[in-house]
Every structure is written in structure tokens, then in C-alpha cells.
N, C-alpha and C positions, 0 to 999 in steps of 0.2 A: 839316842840310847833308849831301851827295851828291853821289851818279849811279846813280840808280835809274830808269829807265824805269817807268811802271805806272801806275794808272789810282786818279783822286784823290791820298788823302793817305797809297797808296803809293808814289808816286812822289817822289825828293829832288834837289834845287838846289844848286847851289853859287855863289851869289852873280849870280842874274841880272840883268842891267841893262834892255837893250831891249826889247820889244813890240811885232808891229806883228799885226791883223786882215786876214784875208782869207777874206772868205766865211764857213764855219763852225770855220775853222782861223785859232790865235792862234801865232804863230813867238815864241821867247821866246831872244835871246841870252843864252847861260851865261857869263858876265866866265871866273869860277871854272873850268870844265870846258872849256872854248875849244871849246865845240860851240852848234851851233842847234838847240834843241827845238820840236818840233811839240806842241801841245795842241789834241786833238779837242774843239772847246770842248760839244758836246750829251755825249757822253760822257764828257768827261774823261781820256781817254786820253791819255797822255805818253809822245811815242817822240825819239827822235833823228834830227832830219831831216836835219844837215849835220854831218861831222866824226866823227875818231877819236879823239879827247879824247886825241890828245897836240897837244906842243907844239913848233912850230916852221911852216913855211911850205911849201904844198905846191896848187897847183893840181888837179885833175883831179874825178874821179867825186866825187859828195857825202858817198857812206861811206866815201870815205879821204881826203876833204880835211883838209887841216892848217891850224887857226889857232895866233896866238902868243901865247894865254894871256889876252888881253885886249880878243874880239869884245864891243864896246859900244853899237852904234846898229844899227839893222835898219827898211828899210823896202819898199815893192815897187809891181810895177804888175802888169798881168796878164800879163807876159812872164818875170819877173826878180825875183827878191831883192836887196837891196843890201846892205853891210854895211859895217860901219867898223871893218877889225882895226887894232887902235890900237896894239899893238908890233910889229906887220909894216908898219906907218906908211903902209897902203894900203887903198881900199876895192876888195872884193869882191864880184862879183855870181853871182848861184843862178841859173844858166837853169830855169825851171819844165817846160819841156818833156819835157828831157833829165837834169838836174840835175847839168849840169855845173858846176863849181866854177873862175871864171878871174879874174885881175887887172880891175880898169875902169883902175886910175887910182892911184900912186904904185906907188915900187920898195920891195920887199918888204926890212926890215931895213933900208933905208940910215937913217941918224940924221943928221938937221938941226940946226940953230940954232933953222933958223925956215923959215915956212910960204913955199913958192918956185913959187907959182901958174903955172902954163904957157896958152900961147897959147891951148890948148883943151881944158884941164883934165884930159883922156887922159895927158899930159907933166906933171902938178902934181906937187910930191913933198911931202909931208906930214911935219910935226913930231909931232902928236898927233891923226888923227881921232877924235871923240867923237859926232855926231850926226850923223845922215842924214836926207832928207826929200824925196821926189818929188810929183808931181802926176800925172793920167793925162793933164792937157792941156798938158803942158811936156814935153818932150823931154833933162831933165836932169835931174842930181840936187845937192841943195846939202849940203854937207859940212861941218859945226860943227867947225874944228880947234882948237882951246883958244883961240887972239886973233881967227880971223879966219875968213869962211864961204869960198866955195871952189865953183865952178858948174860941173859936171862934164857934160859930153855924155853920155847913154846908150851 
């Protein structure tokens, strides 16, 4: 257990949950480090692709994005990251382009009851998101919040 960047089995985790593949790059959310690691998957190489492994909530550039301690689903298409920070009660999308780091879809910190789904899922606010999941022929993304899924517009 870590945060070590480095290549094979120098590089250390701290409790990672998600996985998602793209191309010859595997994105792996750290629960533990509240950062996104990249793994070169031919090489092995482990760097840090999103996040300053602190904790709290913070939009912008990808190496000073702030998650809150508890990024746990990741998935993507060929435009975007997604992500499910689960004590910022909101999911997160990586523009691949840019790597800007912005809200899709819940307010960051508010605490719920329960899951209060909006007209266009952009307005949903979340109790717990835990999984994420797109398609490249759907135009949204579905969000596993602990009772209930959740169909979120790109």
C-alpha cells in the first residue's frame, strides 16, 4: 500500500477500485489516494493522470484536480473520462483533449437521503455514486448510486 508512481512492482496503490481500458492505456481509480492512475499497459508504467491526492473538491486542470477521498467507478469514450466521486456525491468527467477536470452531473458535497433523479440527469443529485458505464452508441452515461441507476446526458 502507497503512492508511488514507477514502473511494474515499483510502483504502490492505495486501495484501487475502478478500471476501465482504452487502447493501450488502463486508467485505474485510487479509492485510497483520490487520484486516477494511468498504467502504460505494454510497458508498465504507472503515472498519475488526474488529481493532487488531496482531499476535497476542486474542478479545473487534471494535476490540480481535487477528488474527496472516495473516486470509485471510471469509465470513457473517445472524448471524456467519467467518474463517480462518491463523497463529492457527483460524477466527473476528464475531457481527453484538454484534460480538463469539470462537474457532469450532481452538487459537489451536498448530502441526501436519497437519490433525487432530475429531468435530465445534468440536475440529479446523488446519495452515493458507485458505478459508471457508457456505450460509444448512446449518448449518456448510467450511474449505479447504491438503490438506484441514474441516465445521465453526456
Amino acid at each position: 500500500r502507497g503512492y508511488v508512481d514507477g514502473t511494474g512492482t515499483e510502483a504502490r496503490f492505495n486501495t484501487p477500485r475502478g478500471l476501465f481500458v482504452q487502447g493501450s492505456d488502463l486508467f485505474v481509480v485510487e479509492w485510497g489516494n483520490a487520484v486516477i492512475r494511468k498504467v502504460d499497459i505494454p510497458t508498465g508504467k504507472v503515472s498519475t493522470y488526474v488529481g493532487s491526492k488531496g482531499i476535497g473538491f476542486l474542478d479545473g486542470e487534471r494535476t490540480t484536480a481535487v477528488f474527496n477521498c472516495n473516486p470509485t467507478g471510471i469509465t470513457g469514450d473517445a472524448a471524456a473520462l467519467y467518474v463517480t466521486d462518491s463523497n463529492n456525491r457527483c460524477i466527473r468527467v476528464i475531457r481527453l483533449a484538454d484534460g480538463m477536470v469539470s462537474t457532469l452531473s450532481g452538487r459537489p458535497g451536498e448530502t441526501i437521503r436519497r437519490l433525487a433523479p432530475g429531468p435530465d440527469g445534468a440536475s440529479s443529485r446523488f446519495n452515493r455514486p458507485l458505478g459508471i458505464v457508457t456505450s460509444s452508441t448512446l449518448d449518456f452515461v448510467f450511474v449505479a448510486d447504491e438503490n438506484a441507476i441514474v441516465r445521465v446526458r453526456k
